[in-house]
DOMARPA-696228 format. One record per atom (N, C-alpha, C): atom name; x, y, z; residue in three letters. Coordinates in steps of 0.02 Angstrom, whole numbers. Example, Ala and Ser with C-alpha at 12.3 -4.5 7.8 and 13.67 -1.06 7.14 Angstrom:
% DOMARPA-696228
> drenvex; u; v; w; dokol
> N; 660; -284; 390; ALA
> CA; 615; -225; 390; ALA
> C; 660; -165; 390; ALA
> N; 642; -112; 354; SER
> CA; 684; -53; 357; SER
> C; 645; 2; 394; SER
//
This chain:
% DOMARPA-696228
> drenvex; u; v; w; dokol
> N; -198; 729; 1229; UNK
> CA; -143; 690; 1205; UNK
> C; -155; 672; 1132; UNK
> N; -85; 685; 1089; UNK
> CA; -94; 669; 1014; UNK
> C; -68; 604; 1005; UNK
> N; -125; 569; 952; UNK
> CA; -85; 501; 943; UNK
> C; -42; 528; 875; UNK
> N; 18; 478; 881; UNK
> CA; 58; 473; 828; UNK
> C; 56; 430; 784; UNK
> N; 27; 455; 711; UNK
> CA; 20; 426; 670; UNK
> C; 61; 390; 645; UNK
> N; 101; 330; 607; UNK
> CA; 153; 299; 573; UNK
> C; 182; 336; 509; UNK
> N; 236; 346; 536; UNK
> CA; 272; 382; 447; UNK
> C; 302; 324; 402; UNK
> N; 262; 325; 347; UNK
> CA; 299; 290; 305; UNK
> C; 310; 319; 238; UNK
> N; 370; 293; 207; UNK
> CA; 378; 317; 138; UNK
> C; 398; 272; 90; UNK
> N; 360; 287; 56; UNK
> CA; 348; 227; -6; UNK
> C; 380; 263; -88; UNK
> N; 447; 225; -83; UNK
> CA; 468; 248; -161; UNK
> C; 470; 193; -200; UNK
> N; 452; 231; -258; UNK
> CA; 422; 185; -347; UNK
> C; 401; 242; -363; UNK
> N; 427; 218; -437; UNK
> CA; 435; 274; -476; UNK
> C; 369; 261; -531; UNK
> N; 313; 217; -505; UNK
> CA; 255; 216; -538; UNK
> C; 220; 257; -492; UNK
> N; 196; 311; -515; UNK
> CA; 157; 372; -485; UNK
> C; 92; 360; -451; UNK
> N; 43; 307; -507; UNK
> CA; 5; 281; -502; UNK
> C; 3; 249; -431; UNK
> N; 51; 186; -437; UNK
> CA; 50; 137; -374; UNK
> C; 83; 183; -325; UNK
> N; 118; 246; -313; UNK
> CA; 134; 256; -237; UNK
> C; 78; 309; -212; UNK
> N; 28; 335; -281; UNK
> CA; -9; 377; -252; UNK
> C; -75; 315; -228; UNK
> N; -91; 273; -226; UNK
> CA; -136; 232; -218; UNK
> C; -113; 193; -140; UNK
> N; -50; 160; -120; UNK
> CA; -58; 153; -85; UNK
> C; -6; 212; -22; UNK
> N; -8; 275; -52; UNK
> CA; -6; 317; 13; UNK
> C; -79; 344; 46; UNK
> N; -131; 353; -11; UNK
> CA; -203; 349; -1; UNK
> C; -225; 283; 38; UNK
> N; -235; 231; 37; UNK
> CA; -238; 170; 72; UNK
> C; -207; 165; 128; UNK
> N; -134; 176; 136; UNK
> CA; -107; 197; 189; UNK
> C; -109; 242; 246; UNK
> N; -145; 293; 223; UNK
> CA; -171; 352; 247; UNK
> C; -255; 332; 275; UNK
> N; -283; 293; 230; UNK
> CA; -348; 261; 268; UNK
> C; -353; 215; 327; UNK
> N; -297; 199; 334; UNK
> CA; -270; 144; 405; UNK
> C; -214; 181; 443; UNK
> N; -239; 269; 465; UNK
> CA; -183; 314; 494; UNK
> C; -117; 303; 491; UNK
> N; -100; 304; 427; UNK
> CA; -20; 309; 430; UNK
> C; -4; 368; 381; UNK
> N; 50; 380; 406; UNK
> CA; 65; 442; 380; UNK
> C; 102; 446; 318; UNK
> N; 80; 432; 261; UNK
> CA; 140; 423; 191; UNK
> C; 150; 479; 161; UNK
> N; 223; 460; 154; UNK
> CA; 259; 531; 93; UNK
> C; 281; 494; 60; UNK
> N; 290; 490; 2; UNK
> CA; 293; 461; -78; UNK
> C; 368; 455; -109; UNK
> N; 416; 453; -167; UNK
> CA; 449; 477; -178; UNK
> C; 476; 431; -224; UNK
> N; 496; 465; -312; UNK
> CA; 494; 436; -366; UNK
> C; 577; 390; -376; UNK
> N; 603; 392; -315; UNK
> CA; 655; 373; -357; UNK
> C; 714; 365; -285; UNK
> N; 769; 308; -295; UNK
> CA; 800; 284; -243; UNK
> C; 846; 342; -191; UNK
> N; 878; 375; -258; UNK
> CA; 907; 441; -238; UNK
> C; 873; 498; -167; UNK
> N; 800; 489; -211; UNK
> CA; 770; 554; -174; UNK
> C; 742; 513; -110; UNK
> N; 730; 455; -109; UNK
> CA; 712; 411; -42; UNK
> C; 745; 414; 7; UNK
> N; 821; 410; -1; UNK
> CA; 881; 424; 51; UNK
> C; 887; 472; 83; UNK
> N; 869; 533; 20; UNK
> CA; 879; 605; 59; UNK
> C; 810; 586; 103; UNK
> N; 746; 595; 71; UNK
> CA; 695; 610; 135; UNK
> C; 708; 549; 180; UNK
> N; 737; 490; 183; UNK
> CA; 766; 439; 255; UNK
> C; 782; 486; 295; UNK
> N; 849; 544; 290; UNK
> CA; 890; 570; 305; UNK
> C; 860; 625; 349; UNK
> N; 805; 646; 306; UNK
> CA; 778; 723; 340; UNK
> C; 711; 698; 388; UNK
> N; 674; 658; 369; UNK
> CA; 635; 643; 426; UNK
> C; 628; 564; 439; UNK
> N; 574; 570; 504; UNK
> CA; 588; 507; 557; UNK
> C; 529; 456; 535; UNK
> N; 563; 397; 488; UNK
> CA; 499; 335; 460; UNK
> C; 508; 292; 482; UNK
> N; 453; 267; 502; UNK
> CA; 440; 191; 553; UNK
> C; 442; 147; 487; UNK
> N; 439; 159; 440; UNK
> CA; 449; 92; 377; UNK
> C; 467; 142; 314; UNK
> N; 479; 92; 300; UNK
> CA; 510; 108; 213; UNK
> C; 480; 49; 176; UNK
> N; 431; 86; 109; UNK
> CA; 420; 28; 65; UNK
> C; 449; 72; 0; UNK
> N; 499; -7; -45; UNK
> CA; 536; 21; -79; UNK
> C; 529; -23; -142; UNK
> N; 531; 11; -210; UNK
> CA; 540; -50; -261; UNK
> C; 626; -66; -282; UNK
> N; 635; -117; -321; UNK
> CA; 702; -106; -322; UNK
> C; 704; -82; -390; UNK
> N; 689; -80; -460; UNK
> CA; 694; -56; -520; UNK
> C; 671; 11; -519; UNK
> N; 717; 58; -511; UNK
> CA; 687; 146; -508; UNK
> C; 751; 165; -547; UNK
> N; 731; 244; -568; UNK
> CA; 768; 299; -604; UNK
> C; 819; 318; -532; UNK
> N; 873; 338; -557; UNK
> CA; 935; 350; -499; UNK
> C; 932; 335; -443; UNK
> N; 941; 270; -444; UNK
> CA; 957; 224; -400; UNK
> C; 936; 140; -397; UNK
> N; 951; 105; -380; UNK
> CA; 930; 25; -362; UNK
> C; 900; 34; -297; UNK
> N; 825; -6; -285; UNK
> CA; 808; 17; -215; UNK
> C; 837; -37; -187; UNK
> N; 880; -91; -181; UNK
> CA; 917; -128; -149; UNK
> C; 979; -98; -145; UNK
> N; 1006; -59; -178; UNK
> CA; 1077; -35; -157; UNK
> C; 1056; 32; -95; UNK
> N; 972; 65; -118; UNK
> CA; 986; 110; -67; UNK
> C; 947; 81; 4; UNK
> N; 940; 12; -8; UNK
> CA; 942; -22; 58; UNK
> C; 991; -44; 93; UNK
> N; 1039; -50; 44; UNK
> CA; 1122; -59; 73; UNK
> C; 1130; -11; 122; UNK
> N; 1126; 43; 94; UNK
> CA; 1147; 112; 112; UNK
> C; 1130; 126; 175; UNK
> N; 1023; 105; 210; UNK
> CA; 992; 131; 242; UNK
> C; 1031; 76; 306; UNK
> N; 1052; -3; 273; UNK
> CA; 1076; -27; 324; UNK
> C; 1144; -5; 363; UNK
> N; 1180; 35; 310; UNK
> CA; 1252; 32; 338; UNK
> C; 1240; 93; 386; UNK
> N; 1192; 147; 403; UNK
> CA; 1198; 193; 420; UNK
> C; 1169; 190; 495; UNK
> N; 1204; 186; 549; UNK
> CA; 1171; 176; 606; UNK
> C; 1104; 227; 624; UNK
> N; 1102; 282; 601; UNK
> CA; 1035; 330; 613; UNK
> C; 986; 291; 563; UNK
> N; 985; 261; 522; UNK
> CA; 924; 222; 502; UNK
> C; 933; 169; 505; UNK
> N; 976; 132; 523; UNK
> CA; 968; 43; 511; UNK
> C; 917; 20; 545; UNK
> N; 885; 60; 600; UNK
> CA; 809; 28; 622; UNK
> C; 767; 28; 600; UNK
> N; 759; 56; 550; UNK
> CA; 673; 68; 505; UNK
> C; 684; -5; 457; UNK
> N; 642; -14; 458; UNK
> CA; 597; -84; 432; UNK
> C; 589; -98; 374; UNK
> N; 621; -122; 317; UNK
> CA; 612; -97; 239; UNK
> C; 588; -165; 206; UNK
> N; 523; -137; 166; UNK
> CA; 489; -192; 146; UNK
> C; 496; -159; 61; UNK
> N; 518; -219; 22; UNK
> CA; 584; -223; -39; UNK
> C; 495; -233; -95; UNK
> N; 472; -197; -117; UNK
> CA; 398; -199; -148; UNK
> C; 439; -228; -232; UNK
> N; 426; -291; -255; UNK
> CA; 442; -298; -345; UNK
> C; 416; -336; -347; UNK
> N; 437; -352; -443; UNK
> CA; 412; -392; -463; UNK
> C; 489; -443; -481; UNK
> N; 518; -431; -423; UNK
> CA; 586; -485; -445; UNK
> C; 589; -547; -392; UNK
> N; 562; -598; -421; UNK
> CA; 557; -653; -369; UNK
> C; 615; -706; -391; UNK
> N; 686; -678; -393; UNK
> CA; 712; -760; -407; UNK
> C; 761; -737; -338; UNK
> N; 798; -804; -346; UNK
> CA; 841; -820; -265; UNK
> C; 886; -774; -252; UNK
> N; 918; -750; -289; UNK
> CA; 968; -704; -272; UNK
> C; 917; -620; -239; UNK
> N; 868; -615; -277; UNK
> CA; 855; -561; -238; UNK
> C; 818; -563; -172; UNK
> N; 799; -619; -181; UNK
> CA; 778; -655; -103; UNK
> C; 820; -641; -60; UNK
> N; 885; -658; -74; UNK
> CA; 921; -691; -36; UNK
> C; 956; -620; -15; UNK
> N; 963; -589; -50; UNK
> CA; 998; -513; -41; UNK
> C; 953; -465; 20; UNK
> N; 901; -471; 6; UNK
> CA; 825; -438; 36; UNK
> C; 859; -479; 126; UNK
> N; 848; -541; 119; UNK
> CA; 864; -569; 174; UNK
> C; 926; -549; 219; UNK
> N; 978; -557; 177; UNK
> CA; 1049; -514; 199; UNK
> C; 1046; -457; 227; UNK
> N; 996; -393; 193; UNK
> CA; 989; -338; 223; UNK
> C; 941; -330; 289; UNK
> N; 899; -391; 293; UNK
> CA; 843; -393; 341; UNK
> C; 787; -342; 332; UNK
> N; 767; -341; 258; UNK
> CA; 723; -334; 211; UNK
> C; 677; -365; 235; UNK
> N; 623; -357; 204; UNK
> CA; 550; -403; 201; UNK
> C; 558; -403; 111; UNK
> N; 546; -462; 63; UNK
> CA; 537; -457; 12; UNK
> C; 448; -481; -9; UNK
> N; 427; -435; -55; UNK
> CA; 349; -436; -62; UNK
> C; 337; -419; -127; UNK
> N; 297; -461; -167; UNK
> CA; 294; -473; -230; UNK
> C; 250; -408; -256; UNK
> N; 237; -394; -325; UNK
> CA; 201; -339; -339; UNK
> C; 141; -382; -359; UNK
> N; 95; -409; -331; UNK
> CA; 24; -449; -361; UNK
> C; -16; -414; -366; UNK
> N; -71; -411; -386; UNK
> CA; -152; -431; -390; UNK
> C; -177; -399; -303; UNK
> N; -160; -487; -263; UNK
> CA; -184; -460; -191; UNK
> C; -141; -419; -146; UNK
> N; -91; -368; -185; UNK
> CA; -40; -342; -151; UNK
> C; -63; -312; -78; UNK
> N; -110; -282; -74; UNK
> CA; -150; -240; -37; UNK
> C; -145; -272; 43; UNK
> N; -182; -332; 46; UNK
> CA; -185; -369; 120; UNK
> C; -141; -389; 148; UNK
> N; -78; -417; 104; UNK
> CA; -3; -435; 132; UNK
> C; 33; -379; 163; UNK
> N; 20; -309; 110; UNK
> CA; 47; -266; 135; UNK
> C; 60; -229; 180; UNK
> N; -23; -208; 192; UNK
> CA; -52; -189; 264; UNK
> C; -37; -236; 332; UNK
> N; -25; -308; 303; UNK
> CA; -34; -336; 378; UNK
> C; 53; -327; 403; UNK
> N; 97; -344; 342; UNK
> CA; 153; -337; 359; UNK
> C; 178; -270; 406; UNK
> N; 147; -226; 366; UNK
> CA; 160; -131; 375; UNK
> C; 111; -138; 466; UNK
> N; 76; -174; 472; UNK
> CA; 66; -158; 552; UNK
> C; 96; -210; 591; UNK
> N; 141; -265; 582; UNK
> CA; 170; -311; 611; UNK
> C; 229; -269; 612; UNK
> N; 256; -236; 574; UNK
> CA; 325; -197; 582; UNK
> C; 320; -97; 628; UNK
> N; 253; -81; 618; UNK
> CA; 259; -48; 655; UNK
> C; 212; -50; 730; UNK
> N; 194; -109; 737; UNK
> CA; 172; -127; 789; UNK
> C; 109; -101; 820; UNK
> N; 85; -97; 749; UNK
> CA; -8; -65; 759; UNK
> C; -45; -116; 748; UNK
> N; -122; -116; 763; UNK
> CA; -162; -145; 762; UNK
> C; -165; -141; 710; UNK
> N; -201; -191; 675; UNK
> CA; -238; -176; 587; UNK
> C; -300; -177; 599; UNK
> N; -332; -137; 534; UNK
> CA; -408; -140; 547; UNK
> C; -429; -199; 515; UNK
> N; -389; -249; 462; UNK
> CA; -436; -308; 444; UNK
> C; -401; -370; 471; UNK
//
């Protein structure tokens, strides 16, 4: 019997930060595919099956809150789990994140431990720390 690893896909269009934590992600069996930009996030939503979505909202073609609009209005994904990754902390985007039933999560320093714990509270894995 194969276990099934977690698919997640993490778009930001900092190369740097999605290749770091799809590596990290990948060290706590989950399965990440990457992707620079809001546009191209939707299509791969579309073509394969992700237990989460981590998304920034400031990207090249697209707002990743509008293509959270999008992921909500669409009954074949409105169940995947979208955790809203910035550095935009005032009320309105709170509050928008909330509307969509977002997770909103700051871009810090200790980004790392919030992330992971969130990313196994939403796909309902154990964490290793």
């Amino acid at each position: 019997m194969s276990i099934r690893h977690p698919q997640v896909l993490i778009a930001d269009d900092d190369a740097y930060l999605t290749r770091q934590l799809a590596r990290r992600f990948a060290e706590e069996g989950f399965h990440a595919t990457t992707s620079p930009d809001a546009m191209h996030a939707l299509s791969c939503a579309h073509r394969n099956r992700f237990d989460l979505i981590v998304m920034d909202i400031q990207m090249p073609a697209g707002n990743g809150l509008a293509a959270c609009e999008m992921l909500h209005s669409d009954q074949r994904l409105d169940h995947i789990p979208v955790i809203i990754l910035t550095g935009h902390d005032d009320t309105a985007t709170r509050l928008r994140c909330q509307r969509l039933g977002a997770h909103h999560m700051l871009k810090t320093g200790d980004l790392w431990p919030k992330l992971l714990a969130l990313a196994c509270l939403l796909t309902h894995r154990e964490c290793a720390a």
